[in-house]
N, C-alpha and C positions, 0 to 999 in steps of 0.2 A: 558518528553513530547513525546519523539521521539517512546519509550513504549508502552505509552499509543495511538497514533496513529496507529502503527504498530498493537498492540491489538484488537483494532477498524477492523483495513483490517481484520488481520483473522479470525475474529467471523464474522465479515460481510459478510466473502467470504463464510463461512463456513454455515451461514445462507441461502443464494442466493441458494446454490447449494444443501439444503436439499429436497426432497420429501416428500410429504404430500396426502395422501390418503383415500378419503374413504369409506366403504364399508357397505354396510345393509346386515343383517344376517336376513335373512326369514326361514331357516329350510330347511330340506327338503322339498319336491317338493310332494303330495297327490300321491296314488297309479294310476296309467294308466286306462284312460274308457277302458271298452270293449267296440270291434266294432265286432259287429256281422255279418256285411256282408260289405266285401270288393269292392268296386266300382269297373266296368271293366274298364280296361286300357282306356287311349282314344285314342292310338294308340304305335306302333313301338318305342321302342327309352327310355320310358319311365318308372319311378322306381315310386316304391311305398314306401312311407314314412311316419311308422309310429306317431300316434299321440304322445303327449306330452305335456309334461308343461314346458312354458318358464317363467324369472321370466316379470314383469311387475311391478316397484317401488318396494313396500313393501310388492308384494301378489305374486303369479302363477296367469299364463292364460292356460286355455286350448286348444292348437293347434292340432285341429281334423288333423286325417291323410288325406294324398292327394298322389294325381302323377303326378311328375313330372321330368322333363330333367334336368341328371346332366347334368354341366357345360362345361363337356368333354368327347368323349369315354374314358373310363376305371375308370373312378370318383366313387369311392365306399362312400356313406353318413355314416359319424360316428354320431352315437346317443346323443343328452345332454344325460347329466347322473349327480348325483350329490356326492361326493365324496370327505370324510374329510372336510365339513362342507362348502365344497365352490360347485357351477355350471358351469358347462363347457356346452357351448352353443355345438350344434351337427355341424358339416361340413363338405363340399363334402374334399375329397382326393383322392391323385392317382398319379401317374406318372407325371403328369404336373402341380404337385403341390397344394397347400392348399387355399379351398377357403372357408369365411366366410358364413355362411346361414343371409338371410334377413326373419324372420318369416314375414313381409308382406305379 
């Protein structure tokens, strides 16, 4: 009896404390629009960032490019990109650290 309880604990412990995850496989992300003509700045301060495609459930959206304020002086934007079969969303970086993009 004493076994079979003990048993119990550790499959149950052993259960509680698995991860379970999961993940949709869309592919690759379709080739980048061309933009033909780049918007003018709308002033001082501000970074231009290219378009792209994020995913959205089970497809891409396309996120025209825009300009906007990194988060900080010296914040350089790293691009999504897609890479061994998974997406890596794009975000600001820099010296004061790692910040997530809101495609909002």
């Amino acid at each position: 009896m004493k076994r079979a309880i003990l048993a119990l604990v550790l499959l149950g412990g052993s259960l509680l404390s698995a991860q379970v995850s999961f993940a949709t496989r869309i592919g690759p992300p379709p080739p980048p629009r061309v933009l033909r003509v780049r918007p003018a700045s709308p002033g001082a301060g501000f970074v231009w960032v290219e378009g792209y495609w994020h995913p959205v459930g089970d497809h891409y959206k396309w996120r025209a490019g825009y300009w906007i304020r990194p988060p900080y002086d010296g914040a350089h934007w790293v691009a999504p990109h897609y890479e061994g079969q998974m997406f890596f969303d794009g975000y600001w970086d820099g010296d004061s650290g790692h910040f997530e993009h809101d495609h909002r």
